[in-house]
C-alpha positions as CSV (number, residue, x, y, z in Angstrom):
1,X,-12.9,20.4,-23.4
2,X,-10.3,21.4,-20.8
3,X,-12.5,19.1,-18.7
4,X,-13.2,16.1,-20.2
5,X,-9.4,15.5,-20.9
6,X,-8.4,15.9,-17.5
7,X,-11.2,13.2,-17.0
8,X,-9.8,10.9,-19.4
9,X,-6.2,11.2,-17.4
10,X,-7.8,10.7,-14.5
11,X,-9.9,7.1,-15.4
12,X,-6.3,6.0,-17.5
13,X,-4.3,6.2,-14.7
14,X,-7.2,5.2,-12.1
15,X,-6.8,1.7,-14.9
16,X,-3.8,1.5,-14.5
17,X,-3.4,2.0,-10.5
18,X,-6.4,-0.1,-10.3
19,X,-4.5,-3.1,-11.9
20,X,-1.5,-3.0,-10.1
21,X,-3.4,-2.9,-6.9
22,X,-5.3,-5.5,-8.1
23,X,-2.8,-8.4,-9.0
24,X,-0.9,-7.3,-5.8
25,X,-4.0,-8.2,-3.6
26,X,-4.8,-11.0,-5.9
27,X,-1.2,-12.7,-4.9
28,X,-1.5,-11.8,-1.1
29,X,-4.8,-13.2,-1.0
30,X,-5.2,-16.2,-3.5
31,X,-8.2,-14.9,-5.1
32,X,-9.2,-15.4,-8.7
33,X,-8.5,-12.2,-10.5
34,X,-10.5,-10.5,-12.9
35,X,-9.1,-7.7,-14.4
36,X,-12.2,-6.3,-16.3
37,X,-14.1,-5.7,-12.5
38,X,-11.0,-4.4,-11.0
39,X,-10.1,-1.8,-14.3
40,X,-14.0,-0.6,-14.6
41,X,-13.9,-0.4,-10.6
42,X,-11.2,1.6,-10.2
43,X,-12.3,3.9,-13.1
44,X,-15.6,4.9,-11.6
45,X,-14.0,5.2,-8.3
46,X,-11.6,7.9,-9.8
47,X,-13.7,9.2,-11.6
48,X,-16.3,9.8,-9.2
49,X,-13.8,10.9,-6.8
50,X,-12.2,13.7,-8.6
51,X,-15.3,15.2,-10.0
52,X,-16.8,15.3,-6.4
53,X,-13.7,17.1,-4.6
54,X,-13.7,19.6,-7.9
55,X,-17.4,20.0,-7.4
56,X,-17.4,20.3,-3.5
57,X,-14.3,22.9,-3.7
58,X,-14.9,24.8,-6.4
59,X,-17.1,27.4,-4.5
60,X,-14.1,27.7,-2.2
61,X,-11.7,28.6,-4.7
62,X,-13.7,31.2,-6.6
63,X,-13.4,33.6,-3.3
């Protein structure tokens, strides 16, 4: 349980980074911006991210 909460803090906060650097690259580079790619995107990358650094180190930490 411990970990699926952690991953449901990870993929809010992914959201929500993934918005703001969204619209900010949206105004630098006049593009139309679509908040439902960028939200989903950013979740998966975050998601996918932490997972695969806990599941790379965790060997390393159990010495």
């Amino acid at each position: 349980m411990k970990l699926f909460a952690s991953n449901l803090v990870v993929i809010f906060w992914a959201l929500i980074f993934g918005e703001i650097i969204g619209y900010i690259a949206n105004q630098l580079e006049v593009l139309p911006y679509n908040p439902w790619q960028i939200g989903i995107t950013a979740a998966v990358v975050g998601f996918i991210a932490t997972n695969g650094i806990y599941l790379i180190s965790k060997d390393s930490y159990s010495k």
